[in-house]
N, C-alpha and C positions, 0 to 999 in steps of 0.2 A: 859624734857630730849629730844624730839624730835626737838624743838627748838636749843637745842647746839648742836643737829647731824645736823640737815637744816644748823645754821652756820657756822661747821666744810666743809661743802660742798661748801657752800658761799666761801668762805676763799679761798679755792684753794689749800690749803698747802697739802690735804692727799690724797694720789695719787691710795687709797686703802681700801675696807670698814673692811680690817683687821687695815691698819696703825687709820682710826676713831676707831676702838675697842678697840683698846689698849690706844689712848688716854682717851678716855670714860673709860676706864675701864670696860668693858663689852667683852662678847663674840662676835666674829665671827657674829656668829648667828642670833644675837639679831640685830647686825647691820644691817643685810641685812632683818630681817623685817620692820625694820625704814625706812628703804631706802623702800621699796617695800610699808607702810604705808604710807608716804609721797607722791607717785609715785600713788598712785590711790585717795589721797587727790587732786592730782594738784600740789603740791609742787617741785617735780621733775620729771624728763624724765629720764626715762632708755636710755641709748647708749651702744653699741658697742655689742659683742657676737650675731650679729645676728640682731639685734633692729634698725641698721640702715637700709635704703638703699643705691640703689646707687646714688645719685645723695641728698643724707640728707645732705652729707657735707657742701655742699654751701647753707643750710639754715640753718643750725647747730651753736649754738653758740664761739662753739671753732674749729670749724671750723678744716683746717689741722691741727692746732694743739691738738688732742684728743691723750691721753694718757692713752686710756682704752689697748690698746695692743691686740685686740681683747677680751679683758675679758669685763664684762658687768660694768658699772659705769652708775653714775649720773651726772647730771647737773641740778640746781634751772629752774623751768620756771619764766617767768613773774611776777605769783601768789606768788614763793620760793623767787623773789630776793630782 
């Protein structure tokens, strides 16, 4: 299971760790300990809500274009891609 949530995030397509729960079929919830399980394996990086700096953009992989909206998201590192 953590594996199709790592590459629902790979993917790119879900802009939201509600829009991965509903594909998953799971809760809200559930997602965002996957995401936070993941996140303290290595597999991903928190961004936005505070997580970045100022100056993380420009080492950031998405760089200006993050679409967390100030809400907290992930990105794969290295280890996730």
């Amino acid at each position: 299971m953590l594996q199709r949530f790592l590459q629902l995030i790979i993917d790119g397509q879900h802009h939201s760790l509600g829009d991965i729960a509903a594909d998953m079929g799971i809760s809200e919830a559930l997602a965002g300990e996957m995401a936070e399980k993941l996140t303290q394996l290595g597999y991903l990086q928190a961004v936005g809500s505070g997580t970045c700096g100022d100056s993380a953009c420009a080492e950031c992989p998405v760089g200006g274009a993050c679409l967390t909206g100030g809400r907290r998201g992930y990105i794969p590192t290295g280890k996730g891609s």
